[in-house]
TORNULUM-957114 format. One record per residue (C-alpha): residue number from 0; z negated, x negated, y; residue in three letters. Coordinates in nm, 2 decimals. Layout:
TORNULUM-957114
+------+--------+--------+--------+------+
! resi !      z !      x !      y ! resn !
+------+--------+--------+--------+------+
!  NUM !      Z !      X !      Y !  ALA !
...
+------+--------+--------+--------+------+
//
This chain:
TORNULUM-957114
+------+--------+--------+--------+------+
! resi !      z !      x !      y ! resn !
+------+--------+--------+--------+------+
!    0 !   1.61 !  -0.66 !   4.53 !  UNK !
!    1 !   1.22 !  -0.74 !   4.56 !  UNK !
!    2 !   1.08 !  -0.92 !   4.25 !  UNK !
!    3 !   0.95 !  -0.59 !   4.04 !  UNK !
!    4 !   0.56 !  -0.71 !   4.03 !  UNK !
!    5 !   0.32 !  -0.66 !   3.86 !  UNK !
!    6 !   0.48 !  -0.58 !   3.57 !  UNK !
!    7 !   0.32 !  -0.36 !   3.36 !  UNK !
!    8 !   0.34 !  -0.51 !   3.00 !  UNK !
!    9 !   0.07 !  -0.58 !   2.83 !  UNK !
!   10 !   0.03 !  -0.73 !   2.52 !  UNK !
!   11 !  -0.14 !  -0.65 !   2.16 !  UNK !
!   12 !  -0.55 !  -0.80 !   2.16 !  UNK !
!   13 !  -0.41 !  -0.97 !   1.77 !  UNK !
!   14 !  -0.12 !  -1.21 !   2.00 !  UNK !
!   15 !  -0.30 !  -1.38 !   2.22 !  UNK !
!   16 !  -0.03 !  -1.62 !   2.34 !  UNK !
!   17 !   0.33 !  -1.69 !   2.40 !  UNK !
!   18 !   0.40 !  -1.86 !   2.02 !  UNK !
!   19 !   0.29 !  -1.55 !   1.87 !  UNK !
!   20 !   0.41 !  -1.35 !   2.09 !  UNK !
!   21 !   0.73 !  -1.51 !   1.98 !  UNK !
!   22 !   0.68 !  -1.57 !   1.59 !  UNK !
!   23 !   0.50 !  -1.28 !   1.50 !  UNK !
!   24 !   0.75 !  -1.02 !   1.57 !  UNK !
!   25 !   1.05 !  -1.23 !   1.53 !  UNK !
!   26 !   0.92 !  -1.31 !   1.14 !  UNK !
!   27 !   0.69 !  -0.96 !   1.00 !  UNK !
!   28 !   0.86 !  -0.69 !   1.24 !  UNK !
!   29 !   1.12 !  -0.52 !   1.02 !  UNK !
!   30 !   1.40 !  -0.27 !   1.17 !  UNK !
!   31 !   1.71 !  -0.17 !   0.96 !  UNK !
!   32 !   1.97 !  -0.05 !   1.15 !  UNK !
!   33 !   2.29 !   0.17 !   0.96 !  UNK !
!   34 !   2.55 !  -0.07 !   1.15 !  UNK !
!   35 !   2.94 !   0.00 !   1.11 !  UNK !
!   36 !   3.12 !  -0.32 !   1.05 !  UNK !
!   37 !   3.46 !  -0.39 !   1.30 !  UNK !
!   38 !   3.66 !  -0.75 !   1.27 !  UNK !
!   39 !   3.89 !  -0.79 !   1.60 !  UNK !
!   40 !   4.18 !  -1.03 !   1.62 !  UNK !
!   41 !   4.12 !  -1.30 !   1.91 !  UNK !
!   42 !   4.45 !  -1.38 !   2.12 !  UNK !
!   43 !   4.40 !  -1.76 !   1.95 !  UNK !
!   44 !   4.38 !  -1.69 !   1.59 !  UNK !
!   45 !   4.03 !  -1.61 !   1.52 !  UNK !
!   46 !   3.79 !  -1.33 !   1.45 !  UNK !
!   47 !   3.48 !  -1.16 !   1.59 !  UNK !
!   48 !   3.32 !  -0.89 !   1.39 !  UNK !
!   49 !   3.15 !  -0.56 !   1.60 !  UNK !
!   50 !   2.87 !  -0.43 !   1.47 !  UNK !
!   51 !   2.86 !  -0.04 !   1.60 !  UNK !
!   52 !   2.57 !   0.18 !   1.59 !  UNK !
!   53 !   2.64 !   0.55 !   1.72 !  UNK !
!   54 !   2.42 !   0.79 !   1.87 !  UNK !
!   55 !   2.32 !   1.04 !   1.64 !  UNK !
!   56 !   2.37 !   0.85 !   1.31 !  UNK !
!   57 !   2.75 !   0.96 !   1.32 !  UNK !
!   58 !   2.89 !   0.64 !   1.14 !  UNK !
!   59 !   3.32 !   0.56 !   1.05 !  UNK !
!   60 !   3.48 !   0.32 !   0.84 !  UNK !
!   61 !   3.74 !   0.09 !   0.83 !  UNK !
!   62 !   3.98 !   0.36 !   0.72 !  UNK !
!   63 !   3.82 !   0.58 !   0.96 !  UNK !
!   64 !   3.86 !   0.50 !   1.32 !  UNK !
!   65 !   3.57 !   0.48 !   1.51 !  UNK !
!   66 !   3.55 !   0.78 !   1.75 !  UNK !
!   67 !   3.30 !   0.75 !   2.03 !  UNK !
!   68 !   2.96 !   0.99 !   1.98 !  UNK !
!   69 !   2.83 !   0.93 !   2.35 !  UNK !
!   70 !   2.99 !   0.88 !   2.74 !  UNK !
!   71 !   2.78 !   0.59 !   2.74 !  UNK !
!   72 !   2.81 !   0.26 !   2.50 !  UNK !
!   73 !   2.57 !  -0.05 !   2.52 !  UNK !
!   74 !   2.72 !  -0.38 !   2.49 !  UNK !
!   75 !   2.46 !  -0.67 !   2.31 !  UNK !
!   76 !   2.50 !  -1.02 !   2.29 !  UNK !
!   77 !   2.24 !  -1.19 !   2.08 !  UNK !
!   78 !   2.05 !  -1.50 !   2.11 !  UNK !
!   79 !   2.14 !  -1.86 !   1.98 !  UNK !
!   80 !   2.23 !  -1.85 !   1.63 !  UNK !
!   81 !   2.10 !  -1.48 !   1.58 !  UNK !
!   82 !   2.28 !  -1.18 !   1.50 !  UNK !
!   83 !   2.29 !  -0.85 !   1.48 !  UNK !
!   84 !   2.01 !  -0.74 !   1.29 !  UNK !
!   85 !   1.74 !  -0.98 !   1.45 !  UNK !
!   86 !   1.49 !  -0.78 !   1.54 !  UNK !
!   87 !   1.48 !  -0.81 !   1.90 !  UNK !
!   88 !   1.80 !  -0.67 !   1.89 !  UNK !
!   89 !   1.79 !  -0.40 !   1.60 !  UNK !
!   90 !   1.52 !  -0.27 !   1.72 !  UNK !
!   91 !   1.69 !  -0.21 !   2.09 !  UNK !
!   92 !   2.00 !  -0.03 !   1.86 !  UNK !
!   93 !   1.77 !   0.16 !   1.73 !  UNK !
!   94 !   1.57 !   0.27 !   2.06 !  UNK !
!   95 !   1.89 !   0.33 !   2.27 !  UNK !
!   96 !   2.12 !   0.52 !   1.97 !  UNK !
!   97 !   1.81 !   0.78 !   1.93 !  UNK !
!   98 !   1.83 !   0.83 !   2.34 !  UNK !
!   99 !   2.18 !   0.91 !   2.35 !  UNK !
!  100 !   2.36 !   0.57 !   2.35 !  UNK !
!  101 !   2.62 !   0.43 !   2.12 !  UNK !
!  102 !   2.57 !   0.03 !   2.10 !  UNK !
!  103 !   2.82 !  -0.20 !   2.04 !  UNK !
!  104 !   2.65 !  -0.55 !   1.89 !  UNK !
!  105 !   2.92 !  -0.82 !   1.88 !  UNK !
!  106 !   2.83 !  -1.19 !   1.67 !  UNK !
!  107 !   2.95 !  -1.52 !   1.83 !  UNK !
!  108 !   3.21 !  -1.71 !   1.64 !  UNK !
!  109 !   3.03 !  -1.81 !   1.33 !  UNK !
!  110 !   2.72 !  -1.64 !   1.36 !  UNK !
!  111 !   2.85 !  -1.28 !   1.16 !  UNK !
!  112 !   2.77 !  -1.46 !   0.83 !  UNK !
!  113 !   3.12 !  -1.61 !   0.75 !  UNK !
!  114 !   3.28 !  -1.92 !   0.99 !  UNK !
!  115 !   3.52 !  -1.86 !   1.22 !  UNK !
!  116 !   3.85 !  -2.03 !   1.14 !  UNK !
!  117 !   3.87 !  -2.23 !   1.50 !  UNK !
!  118 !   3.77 !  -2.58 !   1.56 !  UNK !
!  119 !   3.53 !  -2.42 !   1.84 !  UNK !
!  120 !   3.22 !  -2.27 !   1.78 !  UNK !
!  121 !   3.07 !  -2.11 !   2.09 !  UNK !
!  122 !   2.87 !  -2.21 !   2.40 !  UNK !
!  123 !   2.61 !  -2.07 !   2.61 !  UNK !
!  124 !   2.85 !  -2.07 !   2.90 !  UNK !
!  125 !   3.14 !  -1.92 !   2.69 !  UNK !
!  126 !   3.24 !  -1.59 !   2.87 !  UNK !
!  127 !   3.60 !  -1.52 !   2.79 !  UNK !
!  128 !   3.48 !  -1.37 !   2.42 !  UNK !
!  129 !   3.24 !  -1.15 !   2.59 !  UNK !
!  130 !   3.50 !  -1.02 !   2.78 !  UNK !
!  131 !   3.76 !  -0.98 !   2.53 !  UNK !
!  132 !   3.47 !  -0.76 !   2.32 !  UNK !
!  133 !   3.46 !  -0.56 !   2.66 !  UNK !
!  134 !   3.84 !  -0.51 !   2.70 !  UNK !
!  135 !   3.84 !  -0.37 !   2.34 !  UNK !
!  136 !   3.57 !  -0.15 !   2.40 !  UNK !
!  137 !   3.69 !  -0.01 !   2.68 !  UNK !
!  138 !   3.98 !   0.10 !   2.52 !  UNK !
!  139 !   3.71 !   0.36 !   2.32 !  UNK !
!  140 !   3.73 !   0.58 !   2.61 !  UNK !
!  141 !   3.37 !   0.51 !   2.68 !  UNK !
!  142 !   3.29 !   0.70 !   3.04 !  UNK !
!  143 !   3.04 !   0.43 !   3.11 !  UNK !
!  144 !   2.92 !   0.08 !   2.96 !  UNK !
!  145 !   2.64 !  -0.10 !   3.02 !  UNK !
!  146 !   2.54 !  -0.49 !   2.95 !  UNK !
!  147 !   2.26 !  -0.62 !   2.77 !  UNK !
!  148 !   2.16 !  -0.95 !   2.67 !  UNK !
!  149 !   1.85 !  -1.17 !   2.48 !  UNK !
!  150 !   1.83 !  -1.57 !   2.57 !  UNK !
!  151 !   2.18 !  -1.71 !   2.48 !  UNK !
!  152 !   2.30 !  -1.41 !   2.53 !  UNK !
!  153 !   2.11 !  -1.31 !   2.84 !  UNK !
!  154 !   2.31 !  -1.63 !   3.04 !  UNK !
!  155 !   2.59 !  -1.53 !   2.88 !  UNK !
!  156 !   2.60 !  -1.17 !   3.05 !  UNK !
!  157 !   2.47 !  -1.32 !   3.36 !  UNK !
!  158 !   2.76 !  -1.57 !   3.39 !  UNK !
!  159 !   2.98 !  -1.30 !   3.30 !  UNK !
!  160 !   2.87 !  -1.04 !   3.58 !  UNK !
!  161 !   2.89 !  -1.30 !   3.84 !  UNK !
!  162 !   3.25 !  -1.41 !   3.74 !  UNK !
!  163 !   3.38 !  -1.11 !   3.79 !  UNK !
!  164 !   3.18 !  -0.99 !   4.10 !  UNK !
!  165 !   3.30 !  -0.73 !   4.29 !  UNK !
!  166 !   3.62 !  -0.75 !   4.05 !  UNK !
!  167 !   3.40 !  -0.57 !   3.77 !  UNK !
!  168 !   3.55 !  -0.27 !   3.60 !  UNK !
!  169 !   3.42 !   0.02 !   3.75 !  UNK !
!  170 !   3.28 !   0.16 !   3.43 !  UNK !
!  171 !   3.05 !  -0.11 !   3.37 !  UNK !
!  172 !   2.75 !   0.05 !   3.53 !  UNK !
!  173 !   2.43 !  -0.19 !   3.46 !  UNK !
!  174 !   2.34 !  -0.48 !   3.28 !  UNK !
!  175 !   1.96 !  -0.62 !   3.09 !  UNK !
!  176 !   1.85 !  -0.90 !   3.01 !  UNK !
!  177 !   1.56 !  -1.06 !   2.83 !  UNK !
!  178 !   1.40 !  -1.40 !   2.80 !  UNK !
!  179 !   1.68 !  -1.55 !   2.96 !  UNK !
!  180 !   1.68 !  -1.99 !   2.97 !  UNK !
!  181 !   1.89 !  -1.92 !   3.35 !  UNK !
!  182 !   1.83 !  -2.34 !   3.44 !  UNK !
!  183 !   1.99 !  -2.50 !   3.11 !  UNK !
!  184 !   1.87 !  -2.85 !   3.23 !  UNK !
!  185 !   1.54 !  -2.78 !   3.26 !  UNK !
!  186 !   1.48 !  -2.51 !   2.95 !  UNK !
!  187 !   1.65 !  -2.78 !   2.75 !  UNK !
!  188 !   1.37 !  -3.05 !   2.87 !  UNK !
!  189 !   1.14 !  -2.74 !   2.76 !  UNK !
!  190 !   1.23 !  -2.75 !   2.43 !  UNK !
!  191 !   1.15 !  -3.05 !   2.39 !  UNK !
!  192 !   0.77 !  -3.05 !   2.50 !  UNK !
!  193 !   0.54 !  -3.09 !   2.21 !  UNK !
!  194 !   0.47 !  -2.73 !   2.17 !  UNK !
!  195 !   0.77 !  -2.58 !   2.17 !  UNK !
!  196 !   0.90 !  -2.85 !   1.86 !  UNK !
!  197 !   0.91 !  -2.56 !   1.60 !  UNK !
!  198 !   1.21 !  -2.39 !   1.78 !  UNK !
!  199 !   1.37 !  -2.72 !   1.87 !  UNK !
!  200 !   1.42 !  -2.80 !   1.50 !  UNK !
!  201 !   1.49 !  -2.47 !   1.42 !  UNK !
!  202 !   1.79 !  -2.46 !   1.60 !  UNK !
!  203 !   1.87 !  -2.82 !   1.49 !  UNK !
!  204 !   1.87 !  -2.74 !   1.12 !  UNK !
!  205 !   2.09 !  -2.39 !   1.17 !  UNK !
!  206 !   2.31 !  -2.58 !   1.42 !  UNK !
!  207 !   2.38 !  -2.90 !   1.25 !  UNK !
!  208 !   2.44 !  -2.69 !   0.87 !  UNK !
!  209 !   2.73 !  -2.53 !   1.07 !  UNK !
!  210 !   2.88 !  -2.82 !   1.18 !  UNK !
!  211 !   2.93 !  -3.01 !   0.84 !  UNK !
!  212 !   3.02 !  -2.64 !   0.68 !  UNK !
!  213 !   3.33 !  -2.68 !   0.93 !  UNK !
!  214 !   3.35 !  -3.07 !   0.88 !  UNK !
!  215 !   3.41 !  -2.95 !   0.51 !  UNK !
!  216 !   3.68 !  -2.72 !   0.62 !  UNK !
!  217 !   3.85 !  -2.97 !   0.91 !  UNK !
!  218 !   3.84 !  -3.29 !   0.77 !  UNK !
!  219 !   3.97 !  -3.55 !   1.04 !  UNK !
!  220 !   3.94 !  -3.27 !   1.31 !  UNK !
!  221 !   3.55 !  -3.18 !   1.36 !  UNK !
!  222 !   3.33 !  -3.53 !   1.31 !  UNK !
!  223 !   2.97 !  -3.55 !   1.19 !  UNK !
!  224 !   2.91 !  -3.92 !   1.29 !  UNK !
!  225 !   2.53 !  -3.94 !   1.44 !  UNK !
!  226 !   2.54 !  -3.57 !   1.37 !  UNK !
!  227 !   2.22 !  -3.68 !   1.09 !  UNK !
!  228 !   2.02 !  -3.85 !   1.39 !  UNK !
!  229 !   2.01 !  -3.58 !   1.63 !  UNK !
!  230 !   1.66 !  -3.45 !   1.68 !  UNK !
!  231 !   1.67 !  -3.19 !   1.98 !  UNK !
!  232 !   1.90 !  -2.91 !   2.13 !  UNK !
!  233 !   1.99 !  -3.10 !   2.35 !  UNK !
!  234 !   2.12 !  -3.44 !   2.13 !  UNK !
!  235 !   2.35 !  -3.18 !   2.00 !  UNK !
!  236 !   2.45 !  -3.05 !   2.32 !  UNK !
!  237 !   2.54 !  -3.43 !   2.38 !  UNK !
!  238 !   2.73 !  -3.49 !   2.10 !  UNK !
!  239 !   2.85 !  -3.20 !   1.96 !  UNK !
!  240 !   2.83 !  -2.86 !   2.17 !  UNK !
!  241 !   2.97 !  -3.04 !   2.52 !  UNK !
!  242 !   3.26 !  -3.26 !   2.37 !  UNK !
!  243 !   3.41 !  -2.98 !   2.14 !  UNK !
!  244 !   3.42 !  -2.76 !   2.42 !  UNK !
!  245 !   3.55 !  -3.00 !   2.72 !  UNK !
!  246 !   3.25 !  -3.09 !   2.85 !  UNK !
!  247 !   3.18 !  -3.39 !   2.98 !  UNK !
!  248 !   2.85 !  -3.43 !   2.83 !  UNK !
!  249 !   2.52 !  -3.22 !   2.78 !  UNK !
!  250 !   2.43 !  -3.24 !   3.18 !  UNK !
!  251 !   2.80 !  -3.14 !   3.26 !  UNK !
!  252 !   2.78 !  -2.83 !   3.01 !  UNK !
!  253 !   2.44 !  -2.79 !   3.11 !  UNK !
!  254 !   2.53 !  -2.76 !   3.47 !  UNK !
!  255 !   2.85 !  -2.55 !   3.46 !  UNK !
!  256 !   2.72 !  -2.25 !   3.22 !  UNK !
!  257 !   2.37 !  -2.19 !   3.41 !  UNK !
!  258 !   2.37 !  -1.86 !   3.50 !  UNK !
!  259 !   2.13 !  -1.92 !   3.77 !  UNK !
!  260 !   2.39 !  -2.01 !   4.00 !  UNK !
!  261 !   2.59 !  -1.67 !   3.90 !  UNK !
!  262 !   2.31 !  -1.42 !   4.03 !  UNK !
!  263 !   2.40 !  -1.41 !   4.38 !  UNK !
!  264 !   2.79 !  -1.29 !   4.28 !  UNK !
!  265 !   2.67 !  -0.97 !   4.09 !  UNK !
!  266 !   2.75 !  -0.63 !   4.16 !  UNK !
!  267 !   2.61 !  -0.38 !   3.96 !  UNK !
!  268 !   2.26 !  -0.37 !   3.88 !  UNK !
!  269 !   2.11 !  -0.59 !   3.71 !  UNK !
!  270 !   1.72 !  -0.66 !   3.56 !  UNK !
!  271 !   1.62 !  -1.00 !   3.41 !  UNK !
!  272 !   1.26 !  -0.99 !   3.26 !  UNK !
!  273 !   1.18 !  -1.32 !   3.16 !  UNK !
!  274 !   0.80 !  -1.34 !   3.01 !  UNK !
!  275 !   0.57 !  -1.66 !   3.22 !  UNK !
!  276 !   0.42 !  -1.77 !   2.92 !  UNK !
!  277 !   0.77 !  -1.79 !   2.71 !  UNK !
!  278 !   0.80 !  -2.13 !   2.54 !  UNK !
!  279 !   1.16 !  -2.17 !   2.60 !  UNK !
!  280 !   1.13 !  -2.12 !   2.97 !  UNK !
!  281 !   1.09 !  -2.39 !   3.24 !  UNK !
!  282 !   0.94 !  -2.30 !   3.60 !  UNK !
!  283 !   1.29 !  -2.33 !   3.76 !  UNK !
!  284 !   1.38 !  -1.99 !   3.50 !  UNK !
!  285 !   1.15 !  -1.76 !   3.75 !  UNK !
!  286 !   1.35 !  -1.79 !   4.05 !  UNK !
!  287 !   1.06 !  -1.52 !   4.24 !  UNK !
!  288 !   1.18 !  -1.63 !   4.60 !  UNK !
!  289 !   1.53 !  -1.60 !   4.50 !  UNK !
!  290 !   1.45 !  -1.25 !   4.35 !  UNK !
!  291 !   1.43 !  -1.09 !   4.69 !  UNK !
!  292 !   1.72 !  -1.20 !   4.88 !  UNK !
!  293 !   1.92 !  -1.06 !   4.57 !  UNK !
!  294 !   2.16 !  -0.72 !   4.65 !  UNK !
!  295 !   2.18 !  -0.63 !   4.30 !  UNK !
!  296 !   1.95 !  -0.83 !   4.08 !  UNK !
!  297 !   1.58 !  -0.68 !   4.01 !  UNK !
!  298 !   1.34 !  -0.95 !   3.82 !  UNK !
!  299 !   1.09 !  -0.90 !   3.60 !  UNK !
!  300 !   0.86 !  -1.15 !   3.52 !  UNK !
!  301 !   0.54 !  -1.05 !   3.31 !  UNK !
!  302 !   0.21 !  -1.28 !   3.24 !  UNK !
!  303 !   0.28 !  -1.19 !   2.88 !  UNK !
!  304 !   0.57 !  -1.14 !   2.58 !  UNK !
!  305 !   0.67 !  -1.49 !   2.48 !  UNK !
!  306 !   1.04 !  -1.51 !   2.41 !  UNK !
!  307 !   1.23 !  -1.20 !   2.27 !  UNK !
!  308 !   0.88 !  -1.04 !   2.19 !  UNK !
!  309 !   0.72 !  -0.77 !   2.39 !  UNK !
!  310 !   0.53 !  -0.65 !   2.13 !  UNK !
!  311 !   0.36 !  -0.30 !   2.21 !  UNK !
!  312 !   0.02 !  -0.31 !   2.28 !  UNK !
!  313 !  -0.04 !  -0.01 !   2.05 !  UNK !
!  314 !   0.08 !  -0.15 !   1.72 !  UNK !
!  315 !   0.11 !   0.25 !   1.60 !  UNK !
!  316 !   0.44 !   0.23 !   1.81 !  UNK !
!  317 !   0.74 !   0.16 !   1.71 !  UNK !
!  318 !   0.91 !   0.07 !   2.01 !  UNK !
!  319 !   0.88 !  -0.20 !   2.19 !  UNK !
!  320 !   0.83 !  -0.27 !   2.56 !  UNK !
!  321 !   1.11 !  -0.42 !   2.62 !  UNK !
!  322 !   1.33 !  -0.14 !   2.47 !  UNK !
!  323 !   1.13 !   0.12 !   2.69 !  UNK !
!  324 !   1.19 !  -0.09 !   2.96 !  UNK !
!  325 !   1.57 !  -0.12 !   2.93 !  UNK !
!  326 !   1.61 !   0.28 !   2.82 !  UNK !
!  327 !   1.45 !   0.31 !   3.18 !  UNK !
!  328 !   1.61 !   0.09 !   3.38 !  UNK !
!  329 !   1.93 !   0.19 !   3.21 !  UNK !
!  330 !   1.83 !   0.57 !   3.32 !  UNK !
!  331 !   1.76 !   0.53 !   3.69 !  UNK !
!  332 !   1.34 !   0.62 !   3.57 !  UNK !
+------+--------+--------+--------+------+
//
């Protein structure tokens, strides 16, 4: 599909480039959401917990089965190490469940606030839990499902769509995605430019916490050594991330969980709006001539919104762009 440009975001006068486009909302912007609370069983032992949100504020327990309020659930797959009530992704709940939508927001293995009982974390290239979430979801008796994704969880959703290709079941309808890293390789080399050193040791501290946390838990199976020495995503990737997960090492991971090399294998359609001046992007993450020989895939790629931001230009709103922007992609508008 052509590349959808220009786009028409436009930022707020105070956030006057991409770091505070990213920090600003991500730290002052506040959105409570009413979330339900749903732990599923994996097939190997583990958990995952569901965080619902249903249209119309109807809510259920676990001694009261969830009953679906809408046709029409969302699926969302957070960012790397976020959850379900970061704000990017609250504040989407929130937007979609006053349109009519119920959303489903599912947490990684060990990112719901209590660690998973595997010796396997999760991966930016890990699909099979996405689709276990689906399978279950499906089972609602949901008319129609949609996909939506933020960074991590963006390529995640990507990879996923183009897996299953043509194959897809025929309720899922469309998929959106935001600020999405689609060249690992090269996003990871991003990170580690001088500017972007903030988020680089951000995800270090929360990453490497985890690990000895489970060391704790495993002793003898999951190893710190040189865990203290690593400095940048991808260090981790190297030693940790990519050998838990057989990988051969960062590059190997790297290069088979891109989603970039997925787009060309989806069938339903799909938007990726991925911000120019985003600090976690590299070049190779606005594929523009790509963009038009694409069937299915529409790309968005704005001057403006750093990573996961999108901040209205009227701060009297309480939306977002990017949550107007879904509700109308996801509504044909």
């Amino acid at each position: 599909m052509p590349l959808i440009a220009p786009s028409d975001y436009r930022p707020p006068a105070h956030l006057w480039n991409g770091h505070l486009q990213t920090i600003i909302p991500s730290l002052f912007r506040k959105v409570e959401v009413p979330y339900v609370r749903e732990r599923i069983e994996t097939p190997d032992d583990d958990f995952l917990d569901l965080d619902w949100s249903l249209s119309g504020g109807k809510s259920s327990g676990a001694e009261q089965p969830l009953i679906p309020n809408a046709e029409v659930l969302t699926i969302l797959s957070h960012g790397l190490e976020g959850d379900s009530r970061r704000q990017y992704l609250a504040g989407m709940v929130r937007h979609l469940t006053a349109s009519g939508f119920d959303c489903l927001a599912w947490h990684y293995r060990s990112c719901s606030g209590e660690m998973n009982r595997q010796a396997r974390f999760y991966h930016l290239g890990e699909t099979s839990d996405l689709r276990f979430v689906i399978e279950y979801a499906l089972q609602k008796g949901y008319r129609h499902l949609n996909l939506m994704g933020f960074s991590a969880g963006g390529n995640i959703t990507l990879k996923y769509l183009g897996e299953q290709g043509k194959h897809i079941h025929p309720v899922i309808e469309k998929a959106v995605v935001f600020s999405v890293p689609l060249h690992l390789t090269s996003a990871s080399r991003r990170l580690e430019a001088w500017d972007s050193q903030i988020y680089n040791k951000r995800f270090n501290r929360t990453l490497k916490r985890k690990v000895f946390e489970k060391a704790a838990i495993m002793p003898g199976v999951i190893h710190t050594d040189g865990l203290q020495k690593v400095r940048t995503l991808r260090e981790f990737d190297n030693l940790f991330t990519s050998r838990l997960h057989g990988f051969r090492d960062a590059e190997d991971y790297y290069q088979q969980s891109s989603s970039l090399q997925y787009l060309d294998k989806i069938a339903i359609p799909t938007l990726i709006v991925n911000a120019k001046n985003d600090p976690f992007l590299s070049r190779e993450c606005f594929p523009e001539e790509l963009a038009q020989q694409l069937p299915n895939v529409w790309m968005e790629f704005p001057a403006q919104g750093g990573h996961c931001g999108f901040a209205p230009a009227d701060r009297r709103k309480a939306a977002y762009w990017s949550e107007e922007r879904a509700l109308r992609f996801l509504k044909g508008d």
